[in-house]
C-alpha positions as a printed Julia matrix, in Angstrom:
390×3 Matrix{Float64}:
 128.65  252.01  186.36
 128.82  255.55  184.84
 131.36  255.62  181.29
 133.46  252.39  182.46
 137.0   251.77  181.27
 136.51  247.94  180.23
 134.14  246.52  179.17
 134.99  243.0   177.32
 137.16  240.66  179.3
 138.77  239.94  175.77
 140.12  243.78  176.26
 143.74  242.2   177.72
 146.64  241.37  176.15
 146.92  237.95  174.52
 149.85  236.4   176.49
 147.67  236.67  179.26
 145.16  234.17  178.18
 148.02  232.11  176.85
 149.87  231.98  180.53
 146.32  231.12  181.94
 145.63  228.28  179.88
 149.09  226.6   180.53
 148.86  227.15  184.39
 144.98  225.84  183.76
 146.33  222.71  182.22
 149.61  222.52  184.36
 149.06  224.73  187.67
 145.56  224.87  188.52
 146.42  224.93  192.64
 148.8   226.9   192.61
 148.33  229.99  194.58
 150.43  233.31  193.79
 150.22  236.95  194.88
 151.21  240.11  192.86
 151.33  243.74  193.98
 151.19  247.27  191.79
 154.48  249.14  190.94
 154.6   252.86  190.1
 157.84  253.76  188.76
 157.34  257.25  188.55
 157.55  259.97  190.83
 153.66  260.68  191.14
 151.28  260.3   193.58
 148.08  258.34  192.56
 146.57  257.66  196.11
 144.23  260.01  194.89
 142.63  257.2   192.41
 141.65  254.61  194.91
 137.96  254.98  195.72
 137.48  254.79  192.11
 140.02  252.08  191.24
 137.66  250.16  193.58
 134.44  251.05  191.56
 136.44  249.78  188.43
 137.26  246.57  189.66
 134.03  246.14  191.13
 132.49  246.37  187.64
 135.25  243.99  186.39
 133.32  241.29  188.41
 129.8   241.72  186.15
 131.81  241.01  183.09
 131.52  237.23  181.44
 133.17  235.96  178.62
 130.34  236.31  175.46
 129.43  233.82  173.52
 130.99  235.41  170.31
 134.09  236.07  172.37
 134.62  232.33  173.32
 133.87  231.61  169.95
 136.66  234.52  169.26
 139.12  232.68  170.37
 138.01  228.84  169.55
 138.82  229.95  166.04
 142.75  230.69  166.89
 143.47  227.42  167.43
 145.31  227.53  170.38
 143.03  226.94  173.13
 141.92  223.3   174.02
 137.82  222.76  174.94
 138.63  222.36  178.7
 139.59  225.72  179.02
 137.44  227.39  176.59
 134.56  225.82  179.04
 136.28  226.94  182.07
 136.63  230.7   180.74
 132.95  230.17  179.51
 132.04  230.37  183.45
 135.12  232.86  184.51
 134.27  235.76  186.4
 136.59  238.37  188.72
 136.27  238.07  192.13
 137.25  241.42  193.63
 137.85  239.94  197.01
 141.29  238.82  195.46
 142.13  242.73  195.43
 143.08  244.93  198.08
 143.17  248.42  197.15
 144.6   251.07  199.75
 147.02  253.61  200.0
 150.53  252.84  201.75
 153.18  255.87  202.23
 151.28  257.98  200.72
 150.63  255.9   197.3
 148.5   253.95  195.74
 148.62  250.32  196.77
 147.1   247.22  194.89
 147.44  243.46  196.29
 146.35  240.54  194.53
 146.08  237.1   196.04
 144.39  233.77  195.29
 144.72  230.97  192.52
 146.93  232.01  189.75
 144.88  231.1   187.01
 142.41  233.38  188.08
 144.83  235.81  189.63
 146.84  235.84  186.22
 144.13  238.47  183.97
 144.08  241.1   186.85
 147.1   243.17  185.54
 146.17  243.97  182.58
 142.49  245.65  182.7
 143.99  247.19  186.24
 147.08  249.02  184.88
 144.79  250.42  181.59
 142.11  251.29  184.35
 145.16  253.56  186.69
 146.17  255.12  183.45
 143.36  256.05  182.0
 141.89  257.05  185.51
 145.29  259.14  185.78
 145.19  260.68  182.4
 141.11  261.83  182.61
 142.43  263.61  185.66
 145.25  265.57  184.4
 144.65  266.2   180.72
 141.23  266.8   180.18
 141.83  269.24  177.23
 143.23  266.23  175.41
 141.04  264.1   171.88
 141.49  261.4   170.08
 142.52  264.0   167.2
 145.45  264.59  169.25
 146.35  261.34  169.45
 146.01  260.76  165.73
 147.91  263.85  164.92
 151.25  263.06  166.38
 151.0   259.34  164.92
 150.65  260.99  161.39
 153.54  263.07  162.14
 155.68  260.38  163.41
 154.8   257.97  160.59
 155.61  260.81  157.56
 158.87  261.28  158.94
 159.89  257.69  159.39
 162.04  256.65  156.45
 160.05  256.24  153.22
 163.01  253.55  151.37
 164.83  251.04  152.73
 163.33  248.75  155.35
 159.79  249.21  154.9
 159.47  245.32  153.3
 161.2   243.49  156.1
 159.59  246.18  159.13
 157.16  244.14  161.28
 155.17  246.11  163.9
 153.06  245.45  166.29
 150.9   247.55  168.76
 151.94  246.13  172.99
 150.15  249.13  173.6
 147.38  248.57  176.26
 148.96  248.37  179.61
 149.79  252.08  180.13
 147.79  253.52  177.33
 146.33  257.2   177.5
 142.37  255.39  176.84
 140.78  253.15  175.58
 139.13  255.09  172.51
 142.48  256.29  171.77
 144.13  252.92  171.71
 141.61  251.45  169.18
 141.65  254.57  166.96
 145.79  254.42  167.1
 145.41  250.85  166.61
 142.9   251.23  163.84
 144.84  254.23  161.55
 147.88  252.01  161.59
 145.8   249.02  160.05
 144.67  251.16  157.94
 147.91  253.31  156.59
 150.67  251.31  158.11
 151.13  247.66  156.35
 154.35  247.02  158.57
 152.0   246.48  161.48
 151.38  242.92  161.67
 149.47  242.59  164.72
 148.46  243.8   167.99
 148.34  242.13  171.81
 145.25  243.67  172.69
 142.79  240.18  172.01
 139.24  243.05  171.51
 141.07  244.98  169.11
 142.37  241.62  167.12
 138.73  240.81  166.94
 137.58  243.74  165.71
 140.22  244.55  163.65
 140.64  241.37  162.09
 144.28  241.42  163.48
 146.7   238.79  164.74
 146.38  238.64  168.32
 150.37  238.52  169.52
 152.47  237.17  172.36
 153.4   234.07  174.44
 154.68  234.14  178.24
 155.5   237.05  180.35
 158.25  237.59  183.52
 155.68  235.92  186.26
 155.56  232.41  184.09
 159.29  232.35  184.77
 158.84  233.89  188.61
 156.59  231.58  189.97
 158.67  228.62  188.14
 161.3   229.8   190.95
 159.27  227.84  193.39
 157.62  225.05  191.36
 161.0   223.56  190.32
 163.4   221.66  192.65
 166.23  223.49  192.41
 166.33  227.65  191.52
 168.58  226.76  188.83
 166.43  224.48  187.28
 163.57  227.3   187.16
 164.5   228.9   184.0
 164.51  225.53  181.81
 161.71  224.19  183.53
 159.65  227.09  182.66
 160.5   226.67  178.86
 159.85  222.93  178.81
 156.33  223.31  180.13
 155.67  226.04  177.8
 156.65  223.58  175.17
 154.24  220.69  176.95
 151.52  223.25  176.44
 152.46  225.1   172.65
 154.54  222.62  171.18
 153.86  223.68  167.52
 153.04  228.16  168.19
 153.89  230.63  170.84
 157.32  229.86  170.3
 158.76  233.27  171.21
 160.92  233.12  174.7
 161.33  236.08  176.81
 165.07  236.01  177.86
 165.3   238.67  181.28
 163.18  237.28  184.1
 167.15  236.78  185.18
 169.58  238.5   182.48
 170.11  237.48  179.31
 173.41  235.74  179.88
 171.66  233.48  182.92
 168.85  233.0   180.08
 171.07  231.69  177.23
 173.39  229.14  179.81
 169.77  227.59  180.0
 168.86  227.55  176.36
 170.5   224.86  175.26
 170.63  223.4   171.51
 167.45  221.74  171.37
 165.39  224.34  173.02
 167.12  226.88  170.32
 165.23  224.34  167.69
 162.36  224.32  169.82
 161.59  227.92  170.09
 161.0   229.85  167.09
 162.77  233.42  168.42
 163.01  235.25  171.11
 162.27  238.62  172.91
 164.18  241.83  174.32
 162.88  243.34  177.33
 165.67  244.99  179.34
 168.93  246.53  178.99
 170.7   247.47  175.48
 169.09  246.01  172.61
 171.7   245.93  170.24
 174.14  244.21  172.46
 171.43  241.49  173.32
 170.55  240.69  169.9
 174.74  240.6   169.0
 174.25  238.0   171.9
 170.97  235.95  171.15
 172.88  235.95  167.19
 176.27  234.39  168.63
 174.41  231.84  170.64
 172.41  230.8   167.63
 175.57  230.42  165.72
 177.11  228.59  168.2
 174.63  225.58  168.23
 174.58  225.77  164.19
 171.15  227.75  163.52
 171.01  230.56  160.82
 169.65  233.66  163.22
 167.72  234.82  159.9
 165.72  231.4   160.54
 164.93  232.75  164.13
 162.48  236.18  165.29
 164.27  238.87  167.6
 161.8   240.5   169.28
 162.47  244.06  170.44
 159.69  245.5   172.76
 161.69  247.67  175.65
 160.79  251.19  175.64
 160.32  251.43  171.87
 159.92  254.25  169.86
 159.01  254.18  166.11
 161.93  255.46  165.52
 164.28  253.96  167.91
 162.46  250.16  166.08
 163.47  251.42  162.67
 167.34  252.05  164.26
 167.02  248.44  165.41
 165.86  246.84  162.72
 168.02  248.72  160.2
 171.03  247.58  162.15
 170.26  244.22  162.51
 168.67  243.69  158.74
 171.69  241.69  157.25
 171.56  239.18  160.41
 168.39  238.18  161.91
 164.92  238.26  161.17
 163.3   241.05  163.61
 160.1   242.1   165.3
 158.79  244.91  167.57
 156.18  245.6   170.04
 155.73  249.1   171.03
 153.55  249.98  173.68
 153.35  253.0   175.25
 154.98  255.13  173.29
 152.17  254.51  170.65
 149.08  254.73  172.46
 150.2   257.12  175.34
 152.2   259.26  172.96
 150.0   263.08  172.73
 151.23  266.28  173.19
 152.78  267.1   176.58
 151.63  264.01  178.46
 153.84  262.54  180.72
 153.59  258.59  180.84
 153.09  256.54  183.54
 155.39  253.57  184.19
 153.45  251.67  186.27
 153.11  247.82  186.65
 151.82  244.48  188.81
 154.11  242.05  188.92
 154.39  238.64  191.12
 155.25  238.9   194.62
 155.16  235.23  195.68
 154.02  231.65  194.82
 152.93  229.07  196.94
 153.32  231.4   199.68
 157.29  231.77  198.91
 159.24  234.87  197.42
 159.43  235.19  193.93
 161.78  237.83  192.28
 162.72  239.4   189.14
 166.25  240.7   188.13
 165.99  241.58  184.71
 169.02  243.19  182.32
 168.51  246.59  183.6
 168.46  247.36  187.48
 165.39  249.76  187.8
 163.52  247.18  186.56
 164.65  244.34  189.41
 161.5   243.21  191.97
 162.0   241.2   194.87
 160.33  241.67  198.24
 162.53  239.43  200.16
 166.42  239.68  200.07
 167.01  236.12  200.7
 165.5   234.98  197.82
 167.28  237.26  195.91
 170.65  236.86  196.83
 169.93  232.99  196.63
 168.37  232.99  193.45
 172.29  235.19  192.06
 173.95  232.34  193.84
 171.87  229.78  191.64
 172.82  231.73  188.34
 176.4   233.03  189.2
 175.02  236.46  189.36
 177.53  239.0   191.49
 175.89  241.7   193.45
């Protein structure tokens, strides 16, 4: 097809792969579905006929050989897998792309461990689909520009030693091109960035390729376990069957954060390694990840707080500087790094899980606007199972 948007299937973020080799190992017949999100108040019906196109060329694309070599070399992914992701391809009939009240509408359906690396290349596709549309006067230049000005007025003294960035950027970036040149000035004038999520861009860059699990590996746990209650934990102890020694940073607000830490009990605070801040106010849930670590007799400094809501560079430095003298911290900013150019407003779009097994699946999260359930009964049953009030 004519200038596509992806065009390596490595061009996702990392916890993606991760979450697909633990449901290949763990889940493999498990079936989920997952439907598109737009948070803001813009209409995007308009992008359809080519958000087909796109996902239609998403279906030539194969794992390379150097690729799967790529990521035999991280040492995290067992030869089963590597061979099944050797033969991986999209199948597009998994997506239904239409328009419903007047909005774009996206519906994914089929075996999760294929359904599971559909997010990411869609959302970047929407964006940058959106963004060729309504800012056409806009460069790369731009985009460098306002990163320069953002990093020379970022404290020079102070907590640049201890800082630890790294790019969650690809999701709702502005393009491609302008996510790898963002990614690659801050490699090259930045040392506090440490890593990046986007698996391409590690490659080329010679970067770390970052993250672990994401809010559907706790979702779809809501009807693989027993009991609702027992979702949360069981989520974390199969992650822990799967990445017993690495990926050891646990997201905390598929629920809230309270819910989160009556399940993360002493030995899963030794278990996992930190970690990470999603929803509501981050200095109040690190005060609260800090107490709980103190409370089963583990230095927080020997533990990584992950900050990646909504980040700013600057908003990160506040963070960190706050919590310096307490706990060792990290940050993952996304859009607000490679969507950031003058006068563009961002989308907040997103795909989340809808159901497994053919049963409702929900998020709640610590902020409200950020909630997704389709069915009612499932949520107010899964608030009954943590001792959540309406």
């Amino acid at each position: 097809m004519h200038n596509p948007i992806i065009t390596s299937l490595l061009d996702t973020d990392a916890y993606k792969i991760n979450m697909q080799q633990a449901v290949f190992h763990h889940y493999p017949d498990v079936h989920v579905t997952a439907d598109f999100y737009c948070r803001s108040d813009e209409n995007l019906s308009y992008l359809r006929e080519q958000v087909v196109e796109h996902v239609n060329h998403l279906a030539t694309l194969r794992f390379r050989a150097d690729e799967l070599n790529y990521l035999d070399s991280l040492g995290l992914y067992q030869a089963d897998f590597l061979a099944f992701l050797s033969g991986f391809q999209f199948d597009p009939d998994q997506v239904t792309v239409g328009v419903e009240d007047g909005q774009l509408a996206i519906h994914i359906a089929g075996p999760w461990q294929e359904v599971i690396l559909w997010e990411v290349p869609l959302l970047a596709i929407i964006c940058e689909l959106r963004n060729r549309a309504c800012y056409t006067q806009l460069s790369v230049d731009d985009a460098i520009a306002r990163l320069d000005d953002k990093l020379a007025h970022l404290p020079k003294e102070g907590f640049a030693d201890g800082f630890q960035l790294v790019d969650f950027g690809t999701r709702r970036r502005f393009s491609r091109e302008v996510h790898q040149a963002i990614v690659t000035r801050l490699h090259a004038v930045y040392p506090p960035l440490k890593g990046t999520s986007n698996v391409w861009l590690a490659k080329q860059l010679g970067l770390v390729p970052v993250g672990t699990q994401a809010h559907e590996w706790f979702q779809a746990h809501q009807q693989l376990a027993g009991q609702l209650a027992d979702s949360q934990q069981l989520a974390l102890q199969m992650w822990l069957q799967e990445y017993p020694d690495s990926l050891g940073i646990a997201l905390t607000d598929c629920i809230n954060m309270d819910a989160f830490l009556q399940d993360f009990d002493r030995s899963l605070c030794h278990a996992f390694s930190g970690l990470r801040h999603d929803s509501g106010d981050p200095i109040a849930w690190g005060e609260k990840a800090i107490a709980h670590y103190r409370y089963h007799g583990i230095d927080p400094k020997d533990k990584t707080l992950v900050f990646s809501d909504s980040l700013t560079l600057a908003k990160a430095v506040h963070i960190y500087q706050y919590f310096a003298d307490k706990a060792t911290t990290s940050f993952g900013i996304g859009t607000q790094l490679t969507c950031d150019l003058p006068n563009v407003k961002t989308l907040n779009v997103v795909i989340k899980l809808t159901s497994c097994q053919g049963k409702p699946v929900a998020k709640i999260s610590d902020e409200p606007n950020k909630a997704i359930c389709k069915d009612e009964a499932h949520l107010s049953a899964l608030k009954a199972a943590f001792k959540l009030s309406d």
